[in-house]
C-alpha positions as CSV (number, residue, x, y, z in Angstrom):
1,X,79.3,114.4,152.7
2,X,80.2,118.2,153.2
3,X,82.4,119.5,150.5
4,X,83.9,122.1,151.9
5,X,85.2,119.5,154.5
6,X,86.3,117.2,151.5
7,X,88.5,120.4,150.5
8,X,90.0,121.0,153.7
9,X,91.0,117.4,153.9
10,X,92.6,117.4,150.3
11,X,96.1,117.2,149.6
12,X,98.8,118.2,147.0
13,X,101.9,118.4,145.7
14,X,102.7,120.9,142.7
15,X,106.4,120.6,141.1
16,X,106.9,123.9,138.5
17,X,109.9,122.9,136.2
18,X,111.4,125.2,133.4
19,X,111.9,122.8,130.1
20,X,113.6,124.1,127.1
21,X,111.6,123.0,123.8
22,X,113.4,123.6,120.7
23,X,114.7,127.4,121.2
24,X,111.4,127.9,124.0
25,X,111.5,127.6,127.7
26,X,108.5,126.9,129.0
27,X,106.9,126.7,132.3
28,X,105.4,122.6,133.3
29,X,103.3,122.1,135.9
30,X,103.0,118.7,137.7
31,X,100.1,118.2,140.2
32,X,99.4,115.2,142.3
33,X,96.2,115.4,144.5
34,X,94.8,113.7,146.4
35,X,91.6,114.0,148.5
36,X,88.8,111.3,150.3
37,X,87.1,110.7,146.9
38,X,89.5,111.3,144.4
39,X,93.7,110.9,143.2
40,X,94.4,112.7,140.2
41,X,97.6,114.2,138.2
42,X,97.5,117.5,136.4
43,X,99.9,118.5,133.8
44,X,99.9,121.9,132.3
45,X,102.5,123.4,130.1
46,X,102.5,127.2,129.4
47,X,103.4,128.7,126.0
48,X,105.4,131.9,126.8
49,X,104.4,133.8,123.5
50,X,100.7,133.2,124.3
51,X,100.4,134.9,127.7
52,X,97.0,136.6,127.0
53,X,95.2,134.2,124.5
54,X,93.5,130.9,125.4
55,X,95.9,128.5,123.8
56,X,98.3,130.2,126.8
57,X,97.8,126.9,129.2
58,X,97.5,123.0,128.0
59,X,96.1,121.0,130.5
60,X,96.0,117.3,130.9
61,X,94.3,115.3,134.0
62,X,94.8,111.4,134.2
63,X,92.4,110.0,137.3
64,X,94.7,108.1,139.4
65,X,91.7,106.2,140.8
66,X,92.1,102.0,140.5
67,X,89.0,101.9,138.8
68,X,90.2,103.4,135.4
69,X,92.3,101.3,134.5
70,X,93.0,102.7,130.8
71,X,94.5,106.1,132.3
72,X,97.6,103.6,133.7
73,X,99.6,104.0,130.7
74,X,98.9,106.8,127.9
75,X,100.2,109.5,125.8
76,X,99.0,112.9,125.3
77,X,100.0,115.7,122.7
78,X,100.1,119.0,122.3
79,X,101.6,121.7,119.9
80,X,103.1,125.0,121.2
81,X,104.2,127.3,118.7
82,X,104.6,125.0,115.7
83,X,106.6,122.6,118.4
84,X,105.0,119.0,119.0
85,X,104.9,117.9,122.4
86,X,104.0,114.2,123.6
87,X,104.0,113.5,127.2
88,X,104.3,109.9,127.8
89,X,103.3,107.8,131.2
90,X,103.4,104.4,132.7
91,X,101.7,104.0,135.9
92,X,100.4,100.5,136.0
93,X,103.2,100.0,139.0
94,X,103.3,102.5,140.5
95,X,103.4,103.1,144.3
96,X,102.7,105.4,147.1
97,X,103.6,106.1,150.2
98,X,101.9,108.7,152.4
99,X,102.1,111.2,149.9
100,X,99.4,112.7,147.0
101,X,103.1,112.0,145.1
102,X,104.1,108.4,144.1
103,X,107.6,107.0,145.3
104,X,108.5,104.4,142.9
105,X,107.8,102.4,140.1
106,X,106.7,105.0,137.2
107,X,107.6,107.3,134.9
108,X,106.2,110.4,132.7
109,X,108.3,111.8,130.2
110,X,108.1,115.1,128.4
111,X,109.3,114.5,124.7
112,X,110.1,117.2,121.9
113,X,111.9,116.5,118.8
114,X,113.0,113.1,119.7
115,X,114.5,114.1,123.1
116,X,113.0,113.6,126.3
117,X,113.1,117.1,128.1
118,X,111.8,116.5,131.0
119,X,111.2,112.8,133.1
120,X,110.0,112.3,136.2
121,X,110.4,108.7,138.0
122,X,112.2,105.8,138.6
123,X,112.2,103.6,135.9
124,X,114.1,105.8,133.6
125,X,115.3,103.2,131.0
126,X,112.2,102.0,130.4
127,X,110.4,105.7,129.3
128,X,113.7,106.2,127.3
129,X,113.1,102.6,125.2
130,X,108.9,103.1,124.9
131,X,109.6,106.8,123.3
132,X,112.3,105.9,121.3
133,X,114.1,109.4,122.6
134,X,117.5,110.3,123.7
135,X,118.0,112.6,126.8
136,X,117.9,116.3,126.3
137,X,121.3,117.9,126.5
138,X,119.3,120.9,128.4
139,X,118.0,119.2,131.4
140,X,114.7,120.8,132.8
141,X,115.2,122.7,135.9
142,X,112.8,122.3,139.0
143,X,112.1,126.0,140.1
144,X,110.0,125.4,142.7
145,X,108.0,122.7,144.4
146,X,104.3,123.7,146.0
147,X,102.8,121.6,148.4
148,X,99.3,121.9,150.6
149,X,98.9,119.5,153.4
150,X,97.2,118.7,156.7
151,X,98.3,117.3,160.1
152,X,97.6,117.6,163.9
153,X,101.4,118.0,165.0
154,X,103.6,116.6,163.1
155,X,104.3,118.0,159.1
156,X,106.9,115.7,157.2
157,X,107.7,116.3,153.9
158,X,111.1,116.1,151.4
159,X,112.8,118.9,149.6
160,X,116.0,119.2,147.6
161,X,117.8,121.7,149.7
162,X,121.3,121.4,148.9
163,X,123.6,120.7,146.5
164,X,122.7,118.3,143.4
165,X,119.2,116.6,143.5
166,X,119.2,114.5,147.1
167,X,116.3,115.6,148.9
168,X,116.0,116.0,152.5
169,X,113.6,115.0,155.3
170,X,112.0,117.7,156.5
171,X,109.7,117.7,160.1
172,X,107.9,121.0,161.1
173,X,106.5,120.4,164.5
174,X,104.1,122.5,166.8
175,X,102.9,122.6,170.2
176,X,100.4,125.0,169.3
177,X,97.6,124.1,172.0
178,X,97.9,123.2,175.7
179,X,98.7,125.3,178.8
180,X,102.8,126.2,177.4
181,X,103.6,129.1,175.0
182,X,103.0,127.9,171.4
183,X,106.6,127.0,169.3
184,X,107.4,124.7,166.6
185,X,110.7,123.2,165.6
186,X,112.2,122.5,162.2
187,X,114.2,119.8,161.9
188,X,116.5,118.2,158.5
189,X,117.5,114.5,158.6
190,X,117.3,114.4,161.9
191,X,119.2,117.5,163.4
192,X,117.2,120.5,164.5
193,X,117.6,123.6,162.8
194,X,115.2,126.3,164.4
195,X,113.7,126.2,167.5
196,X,110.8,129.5,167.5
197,X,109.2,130.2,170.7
198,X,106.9,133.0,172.1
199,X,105.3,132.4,168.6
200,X,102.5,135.3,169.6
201,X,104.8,137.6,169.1
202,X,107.0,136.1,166.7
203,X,104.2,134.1,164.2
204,X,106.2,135.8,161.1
205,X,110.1,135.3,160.6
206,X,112.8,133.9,158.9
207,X,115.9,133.0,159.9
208,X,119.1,131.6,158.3
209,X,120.8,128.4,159.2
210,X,123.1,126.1,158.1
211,X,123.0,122.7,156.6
212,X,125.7,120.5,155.9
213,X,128.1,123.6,156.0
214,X,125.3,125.1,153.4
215,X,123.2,128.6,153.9
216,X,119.9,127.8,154.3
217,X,116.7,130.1,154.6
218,X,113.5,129.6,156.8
219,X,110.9,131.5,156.5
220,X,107.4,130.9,158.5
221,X,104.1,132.3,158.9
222,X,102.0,130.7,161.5
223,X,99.1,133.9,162.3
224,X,95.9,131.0,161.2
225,X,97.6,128.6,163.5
226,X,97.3,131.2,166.2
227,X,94.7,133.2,165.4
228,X,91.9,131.5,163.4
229,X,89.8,128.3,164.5
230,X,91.4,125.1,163.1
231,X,91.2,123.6,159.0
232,X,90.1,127.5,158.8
233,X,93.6,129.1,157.7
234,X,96.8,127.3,156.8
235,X,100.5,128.3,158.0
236,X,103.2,128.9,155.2
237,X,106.9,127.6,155.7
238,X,109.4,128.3,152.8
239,X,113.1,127.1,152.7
240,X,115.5,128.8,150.1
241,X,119.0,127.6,149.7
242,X,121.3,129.9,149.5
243,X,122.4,133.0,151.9
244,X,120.4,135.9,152.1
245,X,120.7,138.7,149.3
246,X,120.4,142.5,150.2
247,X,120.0,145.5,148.3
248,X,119.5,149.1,148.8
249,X,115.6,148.7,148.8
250,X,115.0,145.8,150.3
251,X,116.2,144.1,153.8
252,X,116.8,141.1,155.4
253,X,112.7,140.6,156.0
254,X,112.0,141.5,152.0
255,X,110.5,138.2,151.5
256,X,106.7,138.6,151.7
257,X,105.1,135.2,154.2
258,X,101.8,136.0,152.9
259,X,101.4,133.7,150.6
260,X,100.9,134.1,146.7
261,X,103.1,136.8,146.4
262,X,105.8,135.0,147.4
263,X,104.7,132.3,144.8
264,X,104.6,135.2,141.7
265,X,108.0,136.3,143.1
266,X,110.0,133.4,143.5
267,X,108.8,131.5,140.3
268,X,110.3,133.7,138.3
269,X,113.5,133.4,139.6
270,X,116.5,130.5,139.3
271,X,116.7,129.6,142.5
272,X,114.4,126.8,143.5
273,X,112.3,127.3,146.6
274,X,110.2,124.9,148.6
275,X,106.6,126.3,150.1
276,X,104.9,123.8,152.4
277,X,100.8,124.9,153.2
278,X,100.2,123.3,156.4
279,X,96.4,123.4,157.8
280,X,95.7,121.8,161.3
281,X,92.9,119.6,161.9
282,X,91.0,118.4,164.7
């Protein structure tokens, strides 16, 4: 099997939260991937004060795969600056959908000094009785969410795009090939929000729209689409809540489509941002 085919076809989903841990606030990472041969999640916590030394990332994998079963339900520990961490899961339940990311039926819990700092899942009660933890009074904040998929036409996805945490259903289409000019459409819940057309000419933009009375900001870069042979480049789509902010050196186009710029820029800032990769395939 080729693998460079295997990574074209692979999939993922990266959440980057910001979790206070005693008086630090460190950067998690939570990766599900998922490819022909393999489903796996990543966590990796980054100690601030340890930027340039090796015990600067912790990582943890847990193989998703149905045949290791003794990954369903663990705990793993680690110590950042004299702080214990334990990261707790439960996924003996637990469901997909479509997604590298489970919907339901699981839980992993990030746990520091007897409170559970960060917790991602459903089943909530049951992480807070197996850890014997109280919730922290410092909830984590989701910065941004990463993900890298594939699709012929049609690229669906969720994102939390207003206010609180309800996330909305997101649709990029494309009429890319056929005889027509190439466009694509963003749509949320349903309604459309950007129609872009003449996409030769216009295969980098953003534009600002609104969403249940909300500001919301598109940006799209579509050139591999376009201009590259398919699975050989991705396109990058990024939606910001929020109106667009101006200063003196910078305008309303500041925001750089290119890719991991965009990703060292944003993350350090408190606004969360959604980046969807999308790579045609044949």
């Amino acid at each position: 099997m080729n693998p460079l085919r295997n990574k074209s076809e692979e999939c993922s989903i990266t959440s980057v939260y910001q979790a206070k841990v005693s008086d630090l606030f460190c950067k998690v990472s939570v990766t599900w991937c998922k490819s022909l041969i393999d489903h796996s999640l990543t966590i990796q916590i980054e100690n601030p004060f340890a930027e340039n030394l090796p015990q600067h990332h912790h990582p943890c994998k847990i193989d998703l795969d149905i045949l290791h079963f003794w990954n369903k339900k663990g705990l793993k520990s680690f110590e950042i600056d004299q702080n214990r961490i334990d990261f707790y899961w439960d996924f003996h339940d637990l469901k997909f959908s479509k997604s590298p990311e489970p919907c339901s039926d699981y839980y992993l819990a990030m746990v520091s000094n007897k409170e559970v700092v960060l917790l991602i899942g459903d089943l909530k009660n049951e992480a807070y009785t197996r850890t014997n933890s109280r919730p922290s009074l410092e909830e984590a904040i989701l910065v941004y969410k990463q993900e890298n998929v594939n699709g012929k036409r049609l690229f669906c996805t969720k994102a939390q795009l207003g206010e609180g945490k309800k996330e909305r259903d997101i649709v990029i289409e494309d009429a890319i090939s056929g005889f027509g000019d190439p466009e694509i459409w963003i749509s949320a819940d349903g309604e459309v929000l950007i129609r872009v057309m003449n996409l030769h000419w216009r295969f980098r933009g953003n534009e600002t729209v609104l969403l249940n009375n909300l500001p919301l900001q598109i940006f799209w870069d579509v050139h591999d689409w376009l201009f590259n042979t398919p699975s050989s480049g991705h396109s990058l789509f990024i939606f910001k809540p929020g109106a667009p902010e101006y200063s003196p050196d910078s305008g309303p186009h500041s925001l750089d489509c290119g890719g991991g710029d965009v990703l060292r820029t944003t993350s350090a800032a408190a606004d969360f941002c959604h980046f969807q990769y999308a790579r045609l395939i044949d």
